[in-house]
C-alpha positions, 0 to 999 in steps of 0.5 A: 115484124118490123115497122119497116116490113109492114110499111113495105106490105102498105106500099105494095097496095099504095107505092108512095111515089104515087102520093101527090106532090103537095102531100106528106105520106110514109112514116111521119113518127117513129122508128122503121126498125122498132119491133110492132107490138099491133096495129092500129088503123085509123082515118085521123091520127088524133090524140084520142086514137094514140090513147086507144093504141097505148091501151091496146098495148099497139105501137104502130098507127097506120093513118089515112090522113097525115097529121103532119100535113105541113111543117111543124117549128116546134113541138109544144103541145099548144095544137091538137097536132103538136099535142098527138104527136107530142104523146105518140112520140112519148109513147114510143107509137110510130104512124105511117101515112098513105093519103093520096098514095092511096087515092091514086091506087087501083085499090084504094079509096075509089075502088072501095067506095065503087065496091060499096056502090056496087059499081061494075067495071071500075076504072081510073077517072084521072090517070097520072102522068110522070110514073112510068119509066124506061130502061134502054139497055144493050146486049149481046143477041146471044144473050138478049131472050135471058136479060129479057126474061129476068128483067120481066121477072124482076117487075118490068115490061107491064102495061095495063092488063098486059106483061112481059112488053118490050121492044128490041131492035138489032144492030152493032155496037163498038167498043175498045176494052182498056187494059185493066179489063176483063172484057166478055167479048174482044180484048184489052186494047183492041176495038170489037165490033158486036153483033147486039140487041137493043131492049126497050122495056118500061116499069113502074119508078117502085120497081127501079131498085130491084130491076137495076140490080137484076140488070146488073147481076145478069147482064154479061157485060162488065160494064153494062151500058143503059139508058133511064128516062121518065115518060110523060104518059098517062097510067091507065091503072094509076091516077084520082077518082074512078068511074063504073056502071050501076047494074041497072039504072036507078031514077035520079032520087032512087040514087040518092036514096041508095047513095046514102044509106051504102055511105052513111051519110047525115044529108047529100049537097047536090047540084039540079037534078036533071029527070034522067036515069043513073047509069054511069057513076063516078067517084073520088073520095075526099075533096073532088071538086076539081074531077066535075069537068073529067066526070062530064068527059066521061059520060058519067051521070053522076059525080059523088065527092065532097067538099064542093063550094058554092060556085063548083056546083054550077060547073054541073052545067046540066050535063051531070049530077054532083053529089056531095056527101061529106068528106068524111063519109067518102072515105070513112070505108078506107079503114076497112080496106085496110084492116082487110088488105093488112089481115090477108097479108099478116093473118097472125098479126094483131090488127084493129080497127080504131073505135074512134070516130073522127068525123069533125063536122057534126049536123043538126 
């Protein structure tokens, strides 16, 4: 295999164009057609996981993190980042980056850490605007059930648990092939009047390339007219963090107990407990802050993220418990759900799980 076919097998979990705007995802070093040797999975991209891959014989780091977060002027070797991607790129070791592609999965991140909690009923915290488009097209009425049909099957008309969604309204269109045309209907120089069917169908920005070329390839028109457009609406199946149900409710301390030995984590930050049962869970890996007010929308009892400030703990207000349990440890079973998700799909591919622990904070 290719790097590009197996970027193209990550994408299918995580598409990029779910990636936040301020993140660096994809592949950040490399070749996308150099030839994959093994892969390596890994939370950090640090130099001591390029040396496990050069000893692995592996050539390509697949990275939760990005190395390259911002911009890099110059490649020097003075910084831990220039120095990993110095000796990656000397070693000929491509690293591809998901981050926040995968945070914004329903399978990622969040769904991983309810899967650990043993959360029912997961569902998306904050859904994400801007990724569901539409394509207006118009068709002979005679032809519209087949367009309809191959449209379906080339990756539109899903909305959350439902498929094959569309829309269509009746009426006439005009149009006045020119001379040069080789017209389905009506003829050169002369202005046909068609009884057409309009069809109104969404798909997620992924699927754009392959449902454009099967618009193309089945409508019957020689030129085919249609419309694009970008909705504002939510993705009920796409978007940050994740809320779910405990199978039974715990005590607040009886959470927190269960909460650390599943995540692994040293110590728990939480805000005031509030002598209440635990019910309703909600979660977002890494820096999570900013899901406290979503959290409380929701009826969740308890948040668990990491990297909350001083002040955030107090916007609990008494309505909910923050649990802060680290960065690291809130995404650490990520790698786990890659080597998985990777091993299904490439059962005969050589697929490791980095040894190297990045965690950079240490407790005392």
């Amino acid at each position: 295999m290719i790097v590009k076919e197996v970027t193209d097998i990550l994408e299918e979990l995580a598409p990029l164009n779910y990636a936040e705007d301020f993140d660096n995802v994809g592949l950040l070093v490399g070749d996308y057609q150099a030839k994959v040797t093994g892969v390596l999975v890994t939370l950090d991209t640090l130099e001591e996981v390029v040396d496990e891959a050069i000893a692995s014989q592996y050539n390509l780091i697949v990275s939760f993190h990005p190395i390259i977060f911002s911009g890099l002027k110059k490649i020097t070797g003075a910084t831990y980042v220039e120095r990993t991607v110095l000796k990656a790129i000397k070693n000929n070791i491509a690293i591809y980056c998901l981050h926040t592609a995968l945070d914004n999965s329903s399978e990622g991140v969040n769904a991983k850490i309810c899967e650990v909690l043993g959360l029912s009923n997961p569902k998306i915290l904050i859904p994400k605007k801007d990724i569901i488009k539409k394509l207006i097209t118009y068709v002979p009425s005679s032809e519209a059930d087949k367009l309809r049909t191959h449209l379906f099957e080339a990756g539109a008309g899903n909305i959350g648990n439902y498929s094959n969604c569309s829309f269509t309204l009746e009426g006439t269109g005009s149009f006045k092939p020119g001379e040069q045309s080789q017209p389905m209907k009506g003829k050169p120089g002369e202005l046909h009047f068609e009884k057409e069917t309009q069809i109104n169908i969404t798909y997620p920005p992924e699927n754009e390339a392959a449902i454009l070329k099967c618009l193309f390839e089945s409508h019957p028109y020689e030129e085919v007219a249609y419309e694009l457009y970008s909705l504002e609406n939510f993705n009920q199946k796409v978007g940050m963090g994740m809320i779910g149900d405990l199978t039974r409710p715990m005590s607040e301390n009886d959470f927190l107990i269960h909460l650390k030995s599943k995540m692994q984590a040293t110590c728990i930050k939480h805000s005031k407990l509030l002598g209440k049962n635990v019910k309703k869970v909600a979660v977002l890996g890494g820096s999570g802050s900013f899901a406290i007010g979503p959290a409380k929308s929701a009826g969740a009892d308890m948040l668990v993220t990491s990297d909350v400030k001083y002040h955030q703990f107090f916007e609990a207000e008494n309505k909910i418990v923050i649990a802060d349990i680290g960065h690291y440890e809130s995404e650490q079973f990520t790698n786990n759900l890659l080597v998985d998700y990777l091993t299904k799909k490439m059962p005969n591919f050589a697929i490791s799980l980095s040894e190297s622990k990045t965690n950079p904070i240490k407790y005392f």
